[in-house]
C-alpha positions as CSV (number, residue, x, y, z in Angstrom):
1,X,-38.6,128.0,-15.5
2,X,-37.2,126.8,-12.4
3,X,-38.2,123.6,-9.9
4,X,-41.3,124.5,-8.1
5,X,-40.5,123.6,-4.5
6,X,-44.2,122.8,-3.8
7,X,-44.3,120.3,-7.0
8,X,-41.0,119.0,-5.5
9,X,-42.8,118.4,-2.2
10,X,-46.1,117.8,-2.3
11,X,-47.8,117.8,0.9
12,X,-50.5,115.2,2.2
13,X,-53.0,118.4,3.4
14,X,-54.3,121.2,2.0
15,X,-52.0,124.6,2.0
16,X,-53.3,128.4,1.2
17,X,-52.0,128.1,-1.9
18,X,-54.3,125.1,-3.0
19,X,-57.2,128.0,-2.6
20,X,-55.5,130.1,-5.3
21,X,-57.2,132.9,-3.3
22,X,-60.9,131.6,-3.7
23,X,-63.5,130.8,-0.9
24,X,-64.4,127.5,-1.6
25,X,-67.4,125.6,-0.5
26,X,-67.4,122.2,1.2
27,X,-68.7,119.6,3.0
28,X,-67.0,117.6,5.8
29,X,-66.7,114.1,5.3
30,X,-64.2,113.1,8.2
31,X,-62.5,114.1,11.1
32,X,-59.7,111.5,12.3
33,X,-56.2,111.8,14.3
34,X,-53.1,112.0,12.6
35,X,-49.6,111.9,13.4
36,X,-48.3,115.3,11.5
37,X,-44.2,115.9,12.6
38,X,-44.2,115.3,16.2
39,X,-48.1,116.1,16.9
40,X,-51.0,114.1,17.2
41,X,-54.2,116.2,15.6
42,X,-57.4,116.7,14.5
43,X,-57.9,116.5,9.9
44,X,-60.8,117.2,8.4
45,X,-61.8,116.1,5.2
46,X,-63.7,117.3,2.7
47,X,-66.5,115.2,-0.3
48,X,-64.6,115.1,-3.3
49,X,-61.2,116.0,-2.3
50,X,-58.4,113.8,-1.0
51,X,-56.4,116.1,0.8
52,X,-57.7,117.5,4.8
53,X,-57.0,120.2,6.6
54,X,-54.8,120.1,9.3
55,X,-57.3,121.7,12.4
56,X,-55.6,124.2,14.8
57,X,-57.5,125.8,17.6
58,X,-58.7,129.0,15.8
59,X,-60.3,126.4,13.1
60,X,-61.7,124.0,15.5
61,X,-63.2,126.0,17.3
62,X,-64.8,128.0,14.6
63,X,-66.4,124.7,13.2
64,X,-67.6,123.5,17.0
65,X,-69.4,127.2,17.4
66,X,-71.3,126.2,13.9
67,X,-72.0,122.3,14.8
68,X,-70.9,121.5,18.2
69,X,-68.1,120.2,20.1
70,X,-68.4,116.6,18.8
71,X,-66.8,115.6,15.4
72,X,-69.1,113.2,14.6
73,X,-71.8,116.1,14.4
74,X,-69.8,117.9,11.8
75,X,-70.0,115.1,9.2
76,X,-72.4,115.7,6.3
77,X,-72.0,119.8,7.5
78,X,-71.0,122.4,5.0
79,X,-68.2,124.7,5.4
80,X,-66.0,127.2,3.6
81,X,-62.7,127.1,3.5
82,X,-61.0,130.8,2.7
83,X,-56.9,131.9,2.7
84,X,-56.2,134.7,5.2
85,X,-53.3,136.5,6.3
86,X,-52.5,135.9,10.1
87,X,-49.8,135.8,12.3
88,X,-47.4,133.2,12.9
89,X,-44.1,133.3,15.0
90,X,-43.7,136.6,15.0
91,X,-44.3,136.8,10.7
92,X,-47.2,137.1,8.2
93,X,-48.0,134.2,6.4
94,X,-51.0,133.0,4.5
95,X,-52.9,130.2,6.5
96,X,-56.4,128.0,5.8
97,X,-59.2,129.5,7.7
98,X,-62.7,127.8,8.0
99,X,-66.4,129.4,8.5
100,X,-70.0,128.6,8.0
101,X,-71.6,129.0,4.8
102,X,-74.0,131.6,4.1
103,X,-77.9,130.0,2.6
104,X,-78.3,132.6,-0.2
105,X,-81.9,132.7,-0.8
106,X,-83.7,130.6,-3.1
107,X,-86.7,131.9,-5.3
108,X,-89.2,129.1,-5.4
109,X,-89.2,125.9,-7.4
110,X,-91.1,125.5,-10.2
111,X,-91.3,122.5,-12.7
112,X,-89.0,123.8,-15.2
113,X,-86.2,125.0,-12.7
114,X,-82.9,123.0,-13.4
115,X,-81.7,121.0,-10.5
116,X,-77.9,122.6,-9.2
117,X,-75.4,119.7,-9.9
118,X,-72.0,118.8,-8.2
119,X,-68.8,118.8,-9.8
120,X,-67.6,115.6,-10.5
121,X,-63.5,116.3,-9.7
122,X,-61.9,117.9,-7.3
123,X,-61.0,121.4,-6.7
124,X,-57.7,120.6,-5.6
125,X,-56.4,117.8,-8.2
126,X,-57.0,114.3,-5.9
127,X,-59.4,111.9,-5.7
128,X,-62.0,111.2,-2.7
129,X,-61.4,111.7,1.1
130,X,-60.4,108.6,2.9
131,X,-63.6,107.0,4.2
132,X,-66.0,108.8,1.7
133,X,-68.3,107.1,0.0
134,X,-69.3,109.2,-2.0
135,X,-68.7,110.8,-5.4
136,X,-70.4,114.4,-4.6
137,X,-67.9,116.8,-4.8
138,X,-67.4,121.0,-4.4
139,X,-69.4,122.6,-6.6
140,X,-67.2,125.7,-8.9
């Protein structure tokens, strides 16, 4: 087998790819600047994963329709994050997309019903978010 270019060069935020086609569930721990290339822009990151996504309007918005336009009311907020096809430059190409999560219904508690627990490691191979404090991370 050949070099993996993405092994090769990792990146510091999340790509499509890290999905490996899943939905996955979140919650957003941060939203800070960060130079990326030439731009300044909005990361958000995640409980129990060190890598963020890199926000672009279509994802920013999306997130401000669910929680309002300030970041600070998005922390503690769940999320999924899900790969989809869309356009770029004039190609196809497989992008990050963000949208609320659906409350699936719950039957009623009862004594003897086992209490859902977090995975402890994170989906996409790193360790906490910077400036979580927390170990609670996506359940799979």
């Amino acid at each position: 087998m050949g070099i993996r270019v993405s092994a090769a060069f990792p990146s510091n935020y999340l790509k499509a790819a890290d999905l490996q086609g899943r939905h996955v569930a979140v919650v957003i721990a941060s939203v800070v600047m960060e130079d990326v290339g030439d731009d300044h822009k909005p990361v958000v990151y995640f409980r129990g994963t060190q890598k963020g996504v890199v926000l672009n309007k279509t994802n920013a918005n999306n997130i401000a329709v669910l929680y309002g336009d300030d970041t600070d009311a998005w922390i503690g907020q769940p999320v999924t994050l899900f790969p989809a096809m869309v356009d770029f430059q004039g190609r196809s190409v497989e992008a990050i997309r963000i949208m609320g999560q659906k409350q699936p219904a719950r039957p009623p508690a009862t004594p003897n019903t086992p209490v859902a627990q977090f995975a402890t490691t994170d989906p996409f191979g790193d360790s906490m978010a910077p400036g979580t404090t927390t170990s609670e991370a996506p359940p799979f």
